[in-house]
C-alpha positions as CSV (number, residue, x, y, z in Angstrom):
1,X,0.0,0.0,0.0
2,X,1.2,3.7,-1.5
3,X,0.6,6.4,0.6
4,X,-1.5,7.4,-2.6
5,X,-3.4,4.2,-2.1
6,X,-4.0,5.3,1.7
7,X,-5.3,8.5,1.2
8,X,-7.3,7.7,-1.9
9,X,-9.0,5.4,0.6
10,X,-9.8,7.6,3.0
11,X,-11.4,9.7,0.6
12,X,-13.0,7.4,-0.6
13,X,-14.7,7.1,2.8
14,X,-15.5,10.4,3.2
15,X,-17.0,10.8,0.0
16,X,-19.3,7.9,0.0
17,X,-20.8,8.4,3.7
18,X,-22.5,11.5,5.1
19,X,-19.8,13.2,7.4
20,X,-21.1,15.6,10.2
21,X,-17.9,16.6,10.5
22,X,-18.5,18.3,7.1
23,X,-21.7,18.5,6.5
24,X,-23.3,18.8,9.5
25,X,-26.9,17.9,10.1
26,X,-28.2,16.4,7.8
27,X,-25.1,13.5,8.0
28,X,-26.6,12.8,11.4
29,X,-28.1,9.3,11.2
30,X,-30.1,8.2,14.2
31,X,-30.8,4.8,15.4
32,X,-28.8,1.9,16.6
33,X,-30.3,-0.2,13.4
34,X,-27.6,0.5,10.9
35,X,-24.3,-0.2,13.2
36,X,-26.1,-3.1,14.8
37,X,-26.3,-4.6,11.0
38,X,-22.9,-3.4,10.7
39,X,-21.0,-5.1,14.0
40,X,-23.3,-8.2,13.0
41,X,-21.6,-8.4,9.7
42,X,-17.7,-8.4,11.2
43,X,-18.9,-10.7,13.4
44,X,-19.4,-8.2,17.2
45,X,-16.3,-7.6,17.7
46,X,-17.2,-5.2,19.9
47,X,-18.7,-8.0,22.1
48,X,-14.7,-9.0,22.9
49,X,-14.0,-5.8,24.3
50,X,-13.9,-4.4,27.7
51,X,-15.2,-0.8,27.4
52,X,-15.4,2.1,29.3
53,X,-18.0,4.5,27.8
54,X,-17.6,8.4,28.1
55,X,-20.4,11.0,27.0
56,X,-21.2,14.9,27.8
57,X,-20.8,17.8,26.2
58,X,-17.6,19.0,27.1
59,X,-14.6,17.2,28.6
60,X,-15.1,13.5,27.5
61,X,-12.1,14.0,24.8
62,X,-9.9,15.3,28.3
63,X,-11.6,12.8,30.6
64,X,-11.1,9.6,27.9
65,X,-7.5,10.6,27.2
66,X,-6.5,11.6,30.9
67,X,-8.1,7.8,32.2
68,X,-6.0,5.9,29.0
69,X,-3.3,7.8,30.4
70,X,-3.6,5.8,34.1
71,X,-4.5,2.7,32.3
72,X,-1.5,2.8,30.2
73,X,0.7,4.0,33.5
74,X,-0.5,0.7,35.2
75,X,0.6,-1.5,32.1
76,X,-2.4,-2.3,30.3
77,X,-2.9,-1.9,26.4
78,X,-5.9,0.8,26.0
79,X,-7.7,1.8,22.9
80,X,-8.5,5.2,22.5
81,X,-11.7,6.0,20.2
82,X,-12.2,9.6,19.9
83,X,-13.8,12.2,17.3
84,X,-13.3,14.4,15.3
85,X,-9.9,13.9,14.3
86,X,-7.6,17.5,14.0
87,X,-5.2,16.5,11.5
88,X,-5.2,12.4,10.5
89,X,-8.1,10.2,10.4
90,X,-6.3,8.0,12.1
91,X,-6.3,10.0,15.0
92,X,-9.6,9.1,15.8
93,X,-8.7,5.4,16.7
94,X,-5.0,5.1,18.7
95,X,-3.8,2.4,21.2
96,X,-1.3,3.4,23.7
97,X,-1.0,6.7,21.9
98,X,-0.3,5.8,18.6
99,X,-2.3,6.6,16.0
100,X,-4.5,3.3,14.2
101,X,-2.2,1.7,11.2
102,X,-2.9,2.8,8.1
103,X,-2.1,-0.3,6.8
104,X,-5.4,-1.5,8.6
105,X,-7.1,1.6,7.4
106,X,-6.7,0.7,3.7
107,X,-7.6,-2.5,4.0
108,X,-10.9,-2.1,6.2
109,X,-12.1,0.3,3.9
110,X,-11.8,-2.3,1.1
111,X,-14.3,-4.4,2.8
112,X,-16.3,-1.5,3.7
113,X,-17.0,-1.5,0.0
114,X,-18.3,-4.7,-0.3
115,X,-21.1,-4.4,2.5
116,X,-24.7,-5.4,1.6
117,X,-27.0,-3.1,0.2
118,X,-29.0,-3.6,2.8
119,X,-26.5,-1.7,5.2
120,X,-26.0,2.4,3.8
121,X,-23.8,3.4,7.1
122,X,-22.8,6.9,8.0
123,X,-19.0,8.0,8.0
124,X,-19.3,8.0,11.8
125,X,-21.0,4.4,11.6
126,X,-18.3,3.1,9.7
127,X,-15.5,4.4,11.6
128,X,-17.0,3.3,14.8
129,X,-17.2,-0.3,14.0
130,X,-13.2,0.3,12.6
131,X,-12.3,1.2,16.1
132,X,-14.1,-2.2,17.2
133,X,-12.4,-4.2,14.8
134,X,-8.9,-2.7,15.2
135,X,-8.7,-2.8,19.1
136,X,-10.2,-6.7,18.9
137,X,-7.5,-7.6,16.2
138,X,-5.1,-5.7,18.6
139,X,-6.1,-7.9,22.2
140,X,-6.5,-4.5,23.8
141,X,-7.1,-4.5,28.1
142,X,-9.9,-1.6,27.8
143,X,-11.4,0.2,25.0
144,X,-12.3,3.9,26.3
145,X,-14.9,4.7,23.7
146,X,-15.9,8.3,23.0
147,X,-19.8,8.6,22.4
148,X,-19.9,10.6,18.6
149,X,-22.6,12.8,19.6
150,X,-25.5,13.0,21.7
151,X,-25.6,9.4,23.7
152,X,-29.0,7.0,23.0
153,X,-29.1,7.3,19.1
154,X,-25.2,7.3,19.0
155,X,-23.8,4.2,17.0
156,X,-21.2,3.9,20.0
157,X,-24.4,2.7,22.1
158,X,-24.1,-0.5,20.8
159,X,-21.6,-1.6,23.4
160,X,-22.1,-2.8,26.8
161,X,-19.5,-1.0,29.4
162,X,-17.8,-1.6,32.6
163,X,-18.6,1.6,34.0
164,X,-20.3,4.7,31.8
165,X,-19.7,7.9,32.8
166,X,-21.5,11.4,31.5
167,X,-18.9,14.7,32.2
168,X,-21.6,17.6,31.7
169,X,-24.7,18.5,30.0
170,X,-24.5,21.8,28.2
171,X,-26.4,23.5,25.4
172,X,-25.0,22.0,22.1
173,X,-26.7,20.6,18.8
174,X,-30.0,21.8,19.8
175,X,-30.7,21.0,16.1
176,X,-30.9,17.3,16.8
177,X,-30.6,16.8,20.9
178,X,-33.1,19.1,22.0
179,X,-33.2,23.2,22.6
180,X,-33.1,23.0,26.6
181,X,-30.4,21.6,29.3
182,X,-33.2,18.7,30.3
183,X,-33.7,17.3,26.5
184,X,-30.1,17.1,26.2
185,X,-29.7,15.5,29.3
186,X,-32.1,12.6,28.8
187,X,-30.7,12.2,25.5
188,X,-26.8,12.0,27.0
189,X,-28.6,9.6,29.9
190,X,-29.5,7.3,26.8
191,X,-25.9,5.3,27.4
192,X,-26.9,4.6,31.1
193,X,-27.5,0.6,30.8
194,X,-28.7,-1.7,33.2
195,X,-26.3,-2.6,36.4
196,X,-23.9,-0.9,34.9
197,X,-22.3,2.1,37.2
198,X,-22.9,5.4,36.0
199,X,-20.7,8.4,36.9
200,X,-21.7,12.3,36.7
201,X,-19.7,15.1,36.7
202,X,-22.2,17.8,36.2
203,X,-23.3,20.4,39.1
204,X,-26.8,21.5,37.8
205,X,-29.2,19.7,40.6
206,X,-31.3,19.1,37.4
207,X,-28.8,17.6,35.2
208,X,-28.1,15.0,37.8
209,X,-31.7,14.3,38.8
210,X,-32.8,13.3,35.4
211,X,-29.0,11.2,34.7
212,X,-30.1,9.4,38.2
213,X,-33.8,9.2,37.4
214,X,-32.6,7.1,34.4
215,X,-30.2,5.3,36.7
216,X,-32.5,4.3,39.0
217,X,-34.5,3.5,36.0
218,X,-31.6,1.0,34.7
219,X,-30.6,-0.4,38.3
220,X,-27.6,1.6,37.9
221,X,-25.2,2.4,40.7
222,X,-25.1,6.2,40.5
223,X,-22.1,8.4,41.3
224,X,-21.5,11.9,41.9
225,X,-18.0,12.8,41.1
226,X,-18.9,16.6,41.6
227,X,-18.5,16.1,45.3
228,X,-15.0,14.6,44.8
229,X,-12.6,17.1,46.7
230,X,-9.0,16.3,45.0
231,X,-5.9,17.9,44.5
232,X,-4.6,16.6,41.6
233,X,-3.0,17.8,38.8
234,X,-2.7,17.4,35.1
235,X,-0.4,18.2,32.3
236,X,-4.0,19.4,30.3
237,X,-3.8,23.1,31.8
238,X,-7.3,24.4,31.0
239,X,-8.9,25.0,34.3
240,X,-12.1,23.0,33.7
241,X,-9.6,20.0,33.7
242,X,-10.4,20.1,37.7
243,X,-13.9,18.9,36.9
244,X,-12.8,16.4,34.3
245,X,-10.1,14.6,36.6
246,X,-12.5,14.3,39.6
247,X,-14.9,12.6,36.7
248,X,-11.5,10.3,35.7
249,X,-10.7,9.2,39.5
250,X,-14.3,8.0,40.4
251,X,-13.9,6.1,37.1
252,X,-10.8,4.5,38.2
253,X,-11.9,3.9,41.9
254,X,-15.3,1.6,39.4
255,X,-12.5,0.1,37.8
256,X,-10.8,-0.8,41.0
257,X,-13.9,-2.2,42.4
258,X,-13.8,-4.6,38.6
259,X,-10.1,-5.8,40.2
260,X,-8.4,-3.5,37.9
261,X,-4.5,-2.7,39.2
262,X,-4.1,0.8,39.5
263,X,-2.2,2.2,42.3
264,X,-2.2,5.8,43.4
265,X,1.4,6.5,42.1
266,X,0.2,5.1,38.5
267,X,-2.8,7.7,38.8
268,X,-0.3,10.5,39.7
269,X,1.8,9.8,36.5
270,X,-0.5,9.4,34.6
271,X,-2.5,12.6,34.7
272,X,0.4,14.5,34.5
273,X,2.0,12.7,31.1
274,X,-1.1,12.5,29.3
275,X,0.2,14.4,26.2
276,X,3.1,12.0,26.7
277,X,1.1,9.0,26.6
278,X,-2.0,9.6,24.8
279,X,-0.9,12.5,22.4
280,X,-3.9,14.3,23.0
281,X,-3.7,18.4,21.8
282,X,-6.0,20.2,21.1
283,X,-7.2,21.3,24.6
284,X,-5.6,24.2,25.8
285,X,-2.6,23.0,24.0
286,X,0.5,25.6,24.3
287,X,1.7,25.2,20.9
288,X,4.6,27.7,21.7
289,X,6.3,29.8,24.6
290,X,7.5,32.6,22.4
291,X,5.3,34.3,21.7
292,X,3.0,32.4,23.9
293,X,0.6,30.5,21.7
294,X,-2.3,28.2,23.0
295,X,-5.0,27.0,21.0
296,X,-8.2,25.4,22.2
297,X,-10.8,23.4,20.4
298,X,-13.9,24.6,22.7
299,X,-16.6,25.9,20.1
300,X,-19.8,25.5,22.0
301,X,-21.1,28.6,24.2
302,X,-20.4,26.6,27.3
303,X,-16.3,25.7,27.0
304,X,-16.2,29.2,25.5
305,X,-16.7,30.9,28.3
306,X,-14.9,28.8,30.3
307,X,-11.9,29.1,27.5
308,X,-12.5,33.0,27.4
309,X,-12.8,33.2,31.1
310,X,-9.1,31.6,31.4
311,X,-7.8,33.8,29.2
312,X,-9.0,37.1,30.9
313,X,-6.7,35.9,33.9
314,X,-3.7,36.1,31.8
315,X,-2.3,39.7,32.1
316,X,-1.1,39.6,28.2
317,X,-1.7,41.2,25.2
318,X,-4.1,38.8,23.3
319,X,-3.9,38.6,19.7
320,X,-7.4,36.0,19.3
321,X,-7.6,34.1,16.2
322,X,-11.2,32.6,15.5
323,X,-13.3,30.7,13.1
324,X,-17.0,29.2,13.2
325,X,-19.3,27.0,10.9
326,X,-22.1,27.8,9.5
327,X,-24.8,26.3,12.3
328,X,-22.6,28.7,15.1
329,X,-24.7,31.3,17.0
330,X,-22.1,34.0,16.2
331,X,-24.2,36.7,18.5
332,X,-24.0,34.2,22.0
333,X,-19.9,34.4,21.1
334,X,-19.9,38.3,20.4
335,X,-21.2,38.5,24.2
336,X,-18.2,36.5,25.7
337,X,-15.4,37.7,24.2
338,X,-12.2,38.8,25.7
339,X,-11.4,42.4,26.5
340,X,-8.9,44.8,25.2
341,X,-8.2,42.1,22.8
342,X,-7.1,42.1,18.5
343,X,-9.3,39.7,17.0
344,X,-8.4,38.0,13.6
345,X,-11.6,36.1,12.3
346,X,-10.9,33.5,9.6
347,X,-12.9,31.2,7.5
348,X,-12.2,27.4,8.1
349,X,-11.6,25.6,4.7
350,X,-14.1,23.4,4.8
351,X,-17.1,23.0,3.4
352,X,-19.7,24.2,6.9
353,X,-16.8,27.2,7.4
354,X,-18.3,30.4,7.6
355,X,-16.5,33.6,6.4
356,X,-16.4,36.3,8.8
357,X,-18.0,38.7,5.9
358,X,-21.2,36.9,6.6
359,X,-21.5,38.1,9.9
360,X,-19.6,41.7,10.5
361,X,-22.5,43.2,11.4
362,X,-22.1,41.4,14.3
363,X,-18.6,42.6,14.9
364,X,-19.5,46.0,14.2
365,X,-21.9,46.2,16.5
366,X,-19.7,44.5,19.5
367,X,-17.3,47.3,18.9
368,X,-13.8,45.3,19.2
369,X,-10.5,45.4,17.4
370,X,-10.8,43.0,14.2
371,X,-9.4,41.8,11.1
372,X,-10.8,39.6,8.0
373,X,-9.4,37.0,6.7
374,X,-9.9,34.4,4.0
375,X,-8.3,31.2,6.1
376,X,-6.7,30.5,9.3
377,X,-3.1,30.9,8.0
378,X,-3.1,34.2,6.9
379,X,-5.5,35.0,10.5
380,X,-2.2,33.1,12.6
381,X,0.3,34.9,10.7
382,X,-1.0,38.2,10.8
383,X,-1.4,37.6,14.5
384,X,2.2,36.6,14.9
385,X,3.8,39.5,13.0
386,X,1.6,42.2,15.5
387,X,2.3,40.0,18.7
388,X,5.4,41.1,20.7
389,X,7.1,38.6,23.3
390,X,5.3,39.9,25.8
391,X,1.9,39.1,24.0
392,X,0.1,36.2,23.1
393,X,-1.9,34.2,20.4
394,X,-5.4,32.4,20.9
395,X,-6.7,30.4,18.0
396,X,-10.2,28.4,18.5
397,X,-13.9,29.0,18.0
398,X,-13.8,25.7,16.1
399,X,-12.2,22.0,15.7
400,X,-11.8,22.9,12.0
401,X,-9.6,26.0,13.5
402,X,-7.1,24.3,15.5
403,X,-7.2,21.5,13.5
404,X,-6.1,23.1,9.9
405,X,-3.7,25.5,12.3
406,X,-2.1,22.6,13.6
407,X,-1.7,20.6,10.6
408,X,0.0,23.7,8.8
409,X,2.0,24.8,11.6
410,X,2.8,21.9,13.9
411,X,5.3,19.8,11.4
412,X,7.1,22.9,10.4
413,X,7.3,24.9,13.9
């Protein structure tokens, strides 16, 4: 297999099944009916797996790679299924940090061709029961398995965990979950199965009433990991990582209870050498010291203000790179932002990306510092050529953001 042959493949894949990724709603493809044909068809490999399933609307990327982390601390062989990818596709599926083999890639997607007509999967279907497949073939301990999006209609659903846990319920995809924190919630309480511990790491009284309502519902241990009091720190330096890691001990002290081996020095290590282990970026990720440069992939209102709130601490010069897609409420963003800050809006290159043109009414109106610009490189390097040492550069607002800054700037930096 040619590199060519790889990547002819992949687009292959991307062409032939909807991607939300890229084209948003109307890729989303509800219903366990599809991937259940799907698994049935390699054979369940998913029913091989241990799994540890991790929903929410923020923090399940942090929380999944912060517990493979521990795992892989206290010698065990973890696959890591998380989405979207920021540069590779094969970032999406990694075991022990390292990215899936394309080798397997190529090859998958040649049987993925030859499916029944009776199964027409989505591009999240199909990589979903990839991940299965690849971390069976691999003899993996635990499969920490990222839920796609929402949590009962999600093609991950098909899998029956050790422990589940849900990191927060915030408003997100209202187009398809629901347009108020409790139809969210009950959707994201959809992976709560039966006997099977559920951890929450939400705060809102009403989030966790409805998650244990459907616990109770289920027979389902419930635990509350928001009244965790820990000290422990991480090498993922956003402050809502605090949440997230009180979220990835209870899951470990479950685990424990399953006779899993972890010991409290293996926990240690591992939270703080998670970019180490898991190569997870993309979360407050300091791509450089000089000038400071951190980029953050939190796009919904909810980690934006957490994101924006962090930043307003720093007592720098902020040069803010940002992009959105087209289904972004620009206006709830205009209210949050920064202060005293030089904004660079950019248009992802993607097909969803939105070009700042199309809302600078809404810029004009929030009165702030800005400049235009046709893609995220020129946005960064305009940045950098107005940022002195003693500044710094913020690039987010989308995946697609950090993601195409990342893969122009992070082989060459």
């Amino acid at each position: 297999m040619t590199n060519e042959q790889y990547q002819e493949a992949v687009e292959w894949l991307f062409v032939q099944a909807p991607n939300y990724q890229i084209d948003g709603q109307k890729a989303y493809k509800p219903g366990l009916d599809n991937i259940t044909k799907l698994c049935a068809f390699f054979g369940n490999p998913q029913e091989n797996l241990q799994c540890i399933h991790i929903g929410g609307t923020n923090g399940k990327g942090s929380t999944s790679n912060m517990l493979a982390s521990i795992l892989q601390e206290s010698g065990y062989t973890v696959g890591l299924y998380n989405s979207p990818h920021l540069i590779d596709f094969t970032e999406r599926i990694k075991i022990n940090g390292k990215n899936c083999d394309k080798e397997f890639v190529y090859h998958f997607i040649q049987k993925l061709k030859k499916l029944p007509e009776d199964i027409r999967p989505s591009f999240f279907e199909f990589t979903t029961i990839m991940a299965f497949e690849y971390f069976y073939q691999q003899k993996v301990d635990f499969a920490i398995i990222e839920v796609g999006l929402g949590g009962r209609l999600d093609s991950t659903n098909i899998i029956k965990p050790l422990v589940t846990a849900i990191t927060n319920v915030q408003l997100d995809h209202q187009n398809i979950l629901g347009n108020t924190i409790e139809e969210i919630a009950r959707e994201k309480a959809g992976i709560i199965k039966n006997n099977t511990t559920i951890i929450s790491g939400d705060e809102n009284e009403t989030v966790k009433s409805i998650i244990k309502e459907k616990a109770d519902q289920e027979n389902a241990p419930f635990v509350d990991a928001s009244l965790l009091n820990s000290d422990l720190k991480s090498d993922l330096k956003g402050n809502y990582q605090e949440k997230n890691i009180k979220v990835v001990l209870v899951l470990v002290e479950e685990l424990r209870k399953l006779n899993v081996s972890i010991s409290g020095r293996e926990i240690e290590t591992g939270l703080l050498n998670v970019h180490k282990n898991t190569r997870f970026i993309g979360r407050w990720f300091e791509f450089s010291k000089d000038p400071l440069t951190i980029c953050d992939t939190a796009h919904n209102q909810a980690g934006l203000e957490q994101v924006f709130a962090q930043l307003n601490s720093i007592g720098r010069q902020k040069h803010i790179v940002l992009g959105f897609v087209n289904d972004k409420k620009i206006d709830e963003v205009m209210n949050m932002l920064p202060e005293k800050s030089v904004f660079y809006f950019a248009k992802p290159s993607i097909h969803r990306g939105r070009h700042p043109k199309d809302y600078e009414d809404l810029l004009l109106k929030a009165k702030i510092n800005y400049k235009i610009f046709d893609s995220v490189q020129e946005a960064y390097l305009s940045a950098k050529q107005q940022c002195s040492s003693e500044d710094m550069i913020f690039i987010g607002g989308s995946n697609f953001v950090v993601g195409e800054f990342l893969e122009k700037n992070l082989l060459v930096s």
